[in-house]
C-alpha positions in Angstrom: 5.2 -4.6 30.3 2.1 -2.4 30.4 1.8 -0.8 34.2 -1.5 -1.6 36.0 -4.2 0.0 35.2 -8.1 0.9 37.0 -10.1 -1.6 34.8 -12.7 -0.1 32.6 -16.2 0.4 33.4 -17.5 -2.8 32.9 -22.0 -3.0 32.7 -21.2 -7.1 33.0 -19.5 -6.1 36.7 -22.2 -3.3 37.9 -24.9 -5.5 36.4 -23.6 -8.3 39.1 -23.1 -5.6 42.1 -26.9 -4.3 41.4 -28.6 -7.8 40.8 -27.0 -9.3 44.0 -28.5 -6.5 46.2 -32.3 -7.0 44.3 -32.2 -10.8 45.1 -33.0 -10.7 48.8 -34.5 -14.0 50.1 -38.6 -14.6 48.9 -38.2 -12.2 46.1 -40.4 -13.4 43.2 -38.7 -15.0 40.6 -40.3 -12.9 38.0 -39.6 -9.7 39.7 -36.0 -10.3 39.7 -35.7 -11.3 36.5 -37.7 -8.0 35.4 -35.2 -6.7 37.2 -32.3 -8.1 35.5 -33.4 -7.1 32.2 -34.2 -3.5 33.0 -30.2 -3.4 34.1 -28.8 -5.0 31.5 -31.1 -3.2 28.7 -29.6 0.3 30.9 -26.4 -1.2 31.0 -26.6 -1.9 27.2 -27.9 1.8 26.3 -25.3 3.3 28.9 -22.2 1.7 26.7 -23.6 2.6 24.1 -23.9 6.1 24.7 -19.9 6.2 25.7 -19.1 4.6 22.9 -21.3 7.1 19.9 -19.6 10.2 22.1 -16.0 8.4 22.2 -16.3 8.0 18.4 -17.4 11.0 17.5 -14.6 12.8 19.7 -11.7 10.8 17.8 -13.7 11.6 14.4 -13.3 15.1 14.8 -9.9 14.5 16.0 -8.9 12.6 13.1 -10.5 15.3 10.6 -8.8 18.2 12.7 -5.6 17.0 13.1 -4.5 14.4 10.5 -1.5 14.6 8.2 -0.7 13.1 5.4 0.6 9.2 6.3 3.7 9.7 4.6 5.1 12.8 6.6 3.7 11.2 9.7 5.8 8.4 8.8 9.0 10.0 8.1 8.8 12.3 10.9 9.1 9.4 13.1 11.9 7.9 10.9 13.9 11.3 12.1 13.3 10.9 15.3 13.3 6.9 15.9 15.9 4.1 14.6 13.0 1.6 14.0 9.4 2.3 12.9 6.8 0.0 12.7 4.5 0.4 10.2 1.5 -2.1 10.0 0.4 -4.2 6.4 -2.5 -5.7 6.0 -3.3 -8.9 3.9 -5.7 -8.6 1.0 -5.5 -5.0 0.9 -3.7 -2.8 -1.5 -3.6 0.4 0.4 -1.4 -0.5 3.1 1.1 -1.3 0.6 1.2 2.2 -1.0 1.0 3.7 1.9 4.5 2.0 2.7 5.9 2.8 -0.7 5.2 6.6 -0.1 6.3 6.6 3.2 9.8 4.8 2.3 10.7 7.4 -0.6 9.7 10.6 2.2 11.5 8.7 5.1 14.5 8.6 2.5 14.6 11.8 1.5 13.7 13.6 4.8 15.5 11.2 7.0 17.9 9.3 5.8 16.5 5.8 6.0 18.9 3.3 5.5 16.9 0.0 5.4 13.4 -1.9 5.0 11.9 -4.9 6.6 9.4 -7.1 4.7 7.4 -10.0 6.0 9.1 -12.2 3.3 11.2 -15.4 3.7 15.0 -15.1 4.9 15.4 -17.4 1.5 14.3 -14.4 -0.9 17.2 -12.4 -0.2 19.8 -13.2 -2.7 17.0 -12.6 -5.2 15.8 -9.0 -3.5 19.9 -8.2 -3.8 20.0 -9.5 -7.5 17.3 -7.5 -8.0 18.3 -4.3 -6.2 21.8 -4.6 -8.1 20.1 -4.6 -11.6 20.3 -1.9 -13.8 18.5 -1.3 -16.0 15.8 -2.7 -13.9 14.6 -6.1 -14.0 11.3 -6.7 -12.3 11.3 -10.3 -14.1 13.7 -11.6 -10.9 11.1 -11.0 -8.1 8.2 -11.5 -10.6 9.5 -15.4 -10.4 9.4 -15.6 -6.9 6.1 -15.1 -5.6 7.0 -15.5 -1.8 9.1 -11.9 -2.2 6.0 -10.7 -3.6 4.1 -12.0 -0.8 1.5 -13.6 -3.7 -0.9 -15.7 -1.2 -2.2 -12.1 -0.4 -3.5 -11.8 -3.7 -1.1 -7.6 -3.9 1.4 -8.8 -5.7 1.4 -6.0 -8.0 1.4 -3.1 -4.9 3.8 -5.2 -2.8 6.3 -4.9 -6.0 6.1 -0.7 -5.9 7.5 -1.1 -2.6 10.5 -2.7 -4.2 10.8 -0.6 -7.4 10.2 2.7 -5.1 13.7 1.5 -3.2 15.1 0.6 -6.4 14.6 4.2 -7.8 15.6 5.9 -5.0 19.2 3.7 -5.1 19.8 5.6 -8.8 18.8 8.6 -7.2 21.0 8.7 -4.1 24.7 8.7 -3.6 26.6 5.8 -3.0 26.6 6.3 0.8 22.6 6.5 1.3 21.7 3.8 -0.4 19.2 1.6 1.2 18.9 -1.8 1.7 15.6 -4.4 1.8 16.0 -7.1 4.1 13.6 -10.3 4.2 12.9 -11.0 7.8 10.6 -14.1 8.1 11.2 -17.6 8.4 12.5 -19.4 5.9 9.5 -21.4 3.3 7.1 -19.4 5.6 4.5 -18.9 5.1 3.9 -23.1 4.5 3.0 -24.7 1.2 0.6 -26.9 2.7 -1.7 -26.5 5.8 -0.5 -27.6 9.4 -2.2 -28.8 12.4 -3.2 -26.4 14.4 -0.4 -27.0 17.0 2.4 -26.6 14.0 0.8 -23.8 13.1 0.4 -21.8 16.4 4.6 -23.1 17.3 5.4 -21.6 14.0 3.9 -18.5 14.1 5.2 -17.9 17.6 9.3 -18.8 16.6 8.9 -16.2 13.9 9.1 -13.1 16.5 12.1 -14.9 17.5 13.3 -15.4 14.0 12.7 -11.8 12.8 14.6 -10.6 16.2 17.6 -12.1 15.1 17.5 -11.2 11.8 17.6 -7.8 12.8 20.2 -7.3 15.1 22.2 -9.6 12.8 21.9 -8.7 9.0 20.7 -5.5 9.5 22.0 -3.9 13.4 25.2 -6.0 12.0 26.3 -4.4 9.2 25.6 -1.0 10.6 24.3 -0.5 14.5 23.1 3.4 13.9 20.5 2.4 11.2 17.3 3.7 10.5 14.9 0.9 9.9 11.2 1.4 8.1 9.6 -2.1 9.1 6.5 -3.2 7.2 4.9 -6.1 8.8 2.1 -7.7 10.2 0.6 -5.1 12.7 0.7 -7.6 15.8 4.3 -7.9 15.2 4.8 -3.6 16.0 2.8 -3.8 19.2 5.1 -2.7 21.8 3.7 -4.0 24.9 1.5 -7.5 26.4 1.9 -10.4 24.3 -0.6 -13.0 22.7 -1.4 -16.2 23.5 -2.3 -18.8 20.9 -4.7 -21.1 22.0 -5.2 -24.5 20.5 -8.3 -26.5 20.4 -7.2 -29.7 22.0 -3.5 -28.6 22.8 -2.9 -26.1 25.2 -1.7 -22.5 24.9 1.9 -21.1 23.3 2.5 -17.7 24.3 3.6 -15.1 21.4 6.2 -12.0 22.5 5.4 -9.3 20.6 8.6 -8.3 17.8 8.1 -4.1 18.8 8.1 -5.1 22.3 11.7 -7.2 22.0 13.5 -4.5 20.2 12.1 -2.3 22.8 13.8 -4.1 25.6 17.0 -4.0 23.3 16.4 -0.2 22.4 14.5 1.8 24.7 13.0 4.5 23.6 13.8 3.7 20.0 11.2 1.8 18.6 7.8 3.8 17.1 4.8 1.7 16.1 2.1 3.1 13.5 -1.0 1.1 13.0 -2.9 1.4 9.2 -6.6 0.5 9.8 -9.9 1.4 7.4 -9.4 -1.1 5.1 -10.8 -4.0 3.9 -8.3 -7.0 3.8 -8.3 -10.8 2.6 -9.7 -13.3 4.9 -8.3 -13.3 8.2 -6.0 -16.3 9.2 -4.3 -16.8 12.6 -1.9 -14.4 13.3 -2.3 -11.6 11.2 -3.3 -8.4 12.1 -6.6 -6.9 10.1 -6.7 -3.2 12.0 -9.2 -2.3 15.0 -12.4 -1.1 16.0 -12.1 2.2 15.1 -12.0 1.3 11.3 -15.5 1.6 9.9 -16.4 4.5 12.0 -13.8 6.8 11.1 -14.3 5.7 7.4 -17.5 7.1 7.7 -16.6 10.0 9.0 -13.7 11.0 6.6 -15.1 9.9 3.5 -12.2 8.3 2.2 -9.6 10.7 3.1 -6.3 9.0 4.5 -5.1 10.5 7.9 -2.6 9.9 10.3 -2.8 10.8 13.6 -1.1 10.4 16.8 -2.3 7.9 19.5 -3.7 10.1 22.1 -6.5 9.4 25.0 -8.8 10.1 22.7 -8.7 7.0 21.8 -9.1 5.2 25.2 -12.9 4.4 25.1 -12.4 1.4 22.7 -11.8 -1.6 24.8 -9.6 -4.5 23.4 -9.5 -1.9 20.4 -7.6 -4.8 18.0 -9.0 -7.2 16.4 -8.1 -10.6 17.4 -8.0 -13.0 14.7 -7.5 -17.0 14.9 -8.6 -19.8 12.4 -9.9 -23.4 12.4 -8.1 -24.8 16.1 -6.4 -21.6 17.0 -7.5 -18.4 18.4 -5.7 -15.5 19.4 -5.9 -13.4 22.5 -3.9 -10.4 23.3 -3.0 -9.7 26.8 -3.3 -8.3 29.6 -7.1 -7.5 28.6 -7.2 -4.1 29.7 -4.9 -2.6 27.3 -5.3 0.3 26.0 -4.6 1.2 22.1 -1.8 3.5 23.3 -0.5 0.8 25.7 0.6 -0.8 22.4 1.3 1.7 19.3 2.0 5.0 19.0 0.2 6.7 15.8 -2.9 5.8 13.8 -3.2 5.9 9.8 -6.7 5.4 8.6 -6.3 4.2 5.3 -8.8 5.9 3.8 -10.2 2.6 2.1 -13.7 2.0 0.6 
């Protein structure tokens, strides 16, 4: 769990401290609430000011010190058995980010398996697949869950599979690396659930994807090195989320990096991909943080990947939390910090 904290400066809480000690009995009405406004605009400019220098520190930061995403990723894969690396829905770069990172974390440090967001029910068909030769893309092409096809990347979810497939002819028998579909099986669903169903199901896939990690994967060999590309909010290490459902309640959500951390401490490594544009957000899935459009800005384009560093501190509740019709997400505790939860940043580079 994350250690306690000082809260933040928060204008909301001095705003409060200062108007309580303007308000002393027979004060006009109007004078306080001339008052009040004057604080909160201050308050208001105050933030604001923080926030330009904060971003403007981590921009130069970013354009100083970024590497390229791939040999930030593979450098952890040397030094980590399981790095997280975070998709995003509806966009394409993520996905070739992952691709590029896979074929330097193979050849640089021997990775030995990949974890998709895809139905436990696709795997024979990612094996058949794998096991062809010559290559035939037509087997995952007929299954669009594999290919994650509700995203509307089909096409740049399939390099990540033909990238792993090449790399198989190119290595020796003992190197060769495995994909392994972690998610639930027939998720995600065909038809829409009430929101309850919804939130229960999302929350028993951490659990599902736990298993089918120390299982299929830890199982068939406990020293491997794992490249998992999932949903961001699954890779946060610490807090967890609660779902909370119009009408029924809350179901709490324990965070997939932060299991596996608990299993294997001090072997799990969580990079976030953020600066681009992704589908419509849905409950549950991760769509990158506040930093984002700034630092596009800044770099023009230019994908970077840096390390998680204080630098990053003066973004508060830096993820984006995103719910749907009867369910809304919050991440907890509130105070987290974006290196509370992940350890290196990519910005995508994405228009």
């Amino acid at each position: 769990m994350i250690e306690s904290t000082p809260d933040r400066w928060n204008p909301a809480d001095w705003l409060d401290a200062i108007v309580s000690r303007l308000r002393p009995p027979g004060v006009a009405a109007g004078f306080a609430l001339a008052s009040l406004l004057g604080i909160l605009l201050l308050g208001t400019v105050l933030t604001r000011g923080r926030t330009d220098e904060g971003m403007a520190a981590l921009a130069d930061y970013a354009g100083s010190a970024g590497i390229e995403p791939a040999q930030l990723v593979a450098g952890a894969a040397r030094a980590y058995s399981f790095v997280f690396l975070s998709d995003i829905d509806g966009a394409a770069e993520p996905k070739r980010i992952a691709a590029a990172a896979i074929e330097a974390a193979a050849l640089e440090a021997g990775l030995d398996a990949v974890g998709l967001e895809v139905p436990e029910d696709e795997q024979p068909h990612i094996d058949a697949y794998l096991r062809s030769d010559p290559e035939d893309v037509g087997i995952l092409m007929r299954r669009p869950a594999a290919l994650r096809s509700h995203t509307g990347t089909e096409r740049d979810y399939l390099e990540i599979y033909r990238t792993v497939w090449r790399l198989n002819r190119e290595l020796d028998a003992l190197r060769q690396i495995r994909i392994f579909a972690l998610d639930l099986p027939g998720w995600p669903p065909s038809r829409a659930l009430p929101p309850r169903a919804l939130a229960e199901g999302l929350s028993r896939r951490t659990q599902h994807m736990a298993e089918r990690i120390e299982t299929a994967i830890l199982g068939r060999n406990p020293r491997a090195r794992v490249l998992l590309f999932l949903n961001g909010y699954h890779g946060l290490q610490n807090g967890r989320g609660v779902l909370e459902v119009n009408g029924g309640g809350t179901i709490p959500v324990e965070w997939l990096a932060s299991q596996l951390r608990e299993r294997h401490s001090g072997d799990v490594y969580t990079i976030l991909i953020d600066g681009v544009r992704g589908g419509v957000a849905s409950p549950g899935t991760y769509s990158g943080t506040k930093a984002g459009p700034a630092l596009r800005r800044a770099l023009r384009g230019r994908p970077v990947a840096v390390r998680i560093d204080n630098r990053f501190d003066f973004l508060a509740q830096p993820i984006h939390e995103n719910g749907g019709p009867g369910v809304r997400l919050e991440l907890r505790p509130r105070s987290y910090r974006l290196g509370d939860v992940a350890d290196a940043y990519i910005h995508a580079g994405g228009r």
